[in-house]
C-alpha positions, 0 to 999 in steps of 0.5 A: 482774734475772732472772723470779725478781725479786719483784714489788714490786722489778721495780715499782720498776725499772719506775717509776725507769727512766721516772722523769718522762716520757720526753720529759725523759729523752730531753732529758738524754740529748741534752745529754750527748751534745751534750758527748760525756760518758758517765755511770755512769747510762749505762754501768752500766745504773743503774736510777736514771737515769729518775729523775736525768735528769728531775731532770736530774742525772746521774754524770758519768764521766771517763777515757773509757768502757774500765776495765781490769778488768772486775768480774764485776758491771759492766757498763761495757766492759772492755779492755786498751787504753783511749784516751789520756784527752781533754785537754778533758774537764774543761772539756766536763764543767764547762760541762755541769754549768753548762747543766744547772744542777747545785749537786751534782755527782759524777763518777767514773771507769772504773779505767785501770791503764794510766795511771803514776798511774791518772787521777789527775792528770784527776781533780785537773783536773777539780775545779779546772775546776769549782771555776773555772766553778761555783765554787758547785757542790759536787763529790763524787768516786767514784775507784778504788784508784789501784793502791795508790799513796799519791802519786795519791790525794795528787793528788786530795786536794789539790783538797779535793773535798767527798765523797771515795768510794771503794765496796768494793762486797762483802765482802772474801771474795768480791773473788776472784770478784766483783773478781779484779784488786782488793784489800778491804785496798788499798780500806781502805788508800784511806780510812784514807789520806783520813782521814790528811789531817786534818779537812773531807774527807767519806769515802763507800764503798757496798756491794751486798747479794746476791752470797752475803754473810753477816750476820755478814761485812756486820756485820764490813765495815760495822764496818771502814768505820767505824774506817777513818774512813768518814761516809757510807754507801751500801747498795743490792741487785745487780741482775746487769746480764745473764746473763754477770755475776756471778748474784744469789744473792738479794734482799734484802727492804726491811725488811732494808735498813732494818734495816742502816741502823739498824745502820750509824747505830747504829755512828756513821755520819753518813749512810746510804742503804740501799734495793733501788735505792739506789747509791753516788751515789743522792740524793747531793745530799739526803744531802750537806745532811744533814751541815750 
């Protein structure tokens, strides 16, 4: 976010980021530490992750801390040699969901293009360590395009996770500038694969507003997420996270936002989020009851 931020969207950055008191966020903070787990809060600069750590929830994020693309709008690290991914991570992982007492628990990952199968086999590890030690906690996954393979994201389903996201993040015109290593139709290609497995699993995707879309092209992505079989829906506004990453051509008034989610209802989506600081797990436990 740059000095040419409206007011009322740095008050909000500004409220999000203390979220409950400092003394909670930091206690948070130190227990993920304690299990040596990074989180997208942390990693992307969220400017959520006052507000979740002193609710005490947090985006757990698995396969290490290194993607190997490095999208012109995150911030995680990027290289070409990420560490082998931690055998014990999935347990690390349960057993801090089970100390901070979370029902609702979301778990991405940075993209491993180095791995034969993308992380999928740890993502399938993942779950059923958690379905074991928590079996009463709900588990929603964000995962990346897998490459395009059919037989990792066969992997990851099979563990019958409860949300099932994949974000395609912008509008397929601008994925040469904003993801260069990534492909708008092999992200579809994901969720029509999700929807493929029948009935009981919930597909989420998310999109960032303020890269230089248009109305028209936001209309025409939302209506392909929904024929793509898409329920849940997340709209929130880019906030470049510094000056070498992709520039905010504009900001997106509130009102707006309000006006997408009643388009995206109005198309049969049956959950949206849309707000200047929503992201793809905002809320996520709030929005998740609302599909009972």
């Amino acid at each position: 976010m740059n000095d040419s931020a409206p007011t009322w969207l740095i008050q909000q950055v500004t409220r999000a980021k203390r979220g409950m008191g400092e003394k909670i966020v930091q206690e948070t903070t130190q227990l993920l530490a304690k299990f040596g787990l990074p989180t997208v809060c942390q990693e992307a600069q969220c400017p959520n992750r006052g507000v979740c750590f002193s609710n005490h929830t947090a985006t757990f994020m698995i396969l290490g801390d290194v993607c190997t693309r490095g999208c012109a709008f995150c911030a995680v690290q990027h290289g070409r040699f990420p560490a082998p991914p931690a055998e014990d991570e999935p347990e690390w992982l349960a057993l801090a969901v089970a100390e901070m007492g979370i029902n609702h628990a979301v778990i991405t990952s940075v993209t491993r293009d180095d791995l034969p199968d993308g992380g999928a086999r740890q993502y399938a590890r993942t779950v059923r360590t958690l379905r074991y030690q928590s079996s009463q906690t709900t588990v929603e996954l964000l995962i990346p395009d897998f490459g395009g393979s059919y037989e990792a994201l066969v992997k990851v389903v099979e563990e019958r996770p409860d949300i099932l996201a994949h974000n395609l993040d912008t509008v397929p015109r601008l994925y040469r500038k904003i993801k260069p290593r990534s492909d708008c139709e092999r992200s579809l290609a994901v969720l029509k694969n999700i929807n493929g497995f029948g009935p009981g699993l919930i597909t989420k995707s998310g999109l960032m507003l303020g890269l230089g879309e248009q109305t028209s092209e936001v209309e025409e992505v939302l209506r392909t997420l929904k024929e793509a079989g898409c329920s849940m829906l997340t709209l929130g506004q880019y906030l470049a996270p510094s000056f070498k990453h992709a520039p905010i051509v504009r900001y997106v008034e509130p009102e707006e936002f309000t006006a997408w989610r009643q388009f995206a209802l109005r198309l049969g989506f049956r959950s949206v989020a849309a707000g200047p600081l929503v992201r793809s797990s905002y809320d996520a436990s709030t929005f998740f009851k609302e599909l009972s």
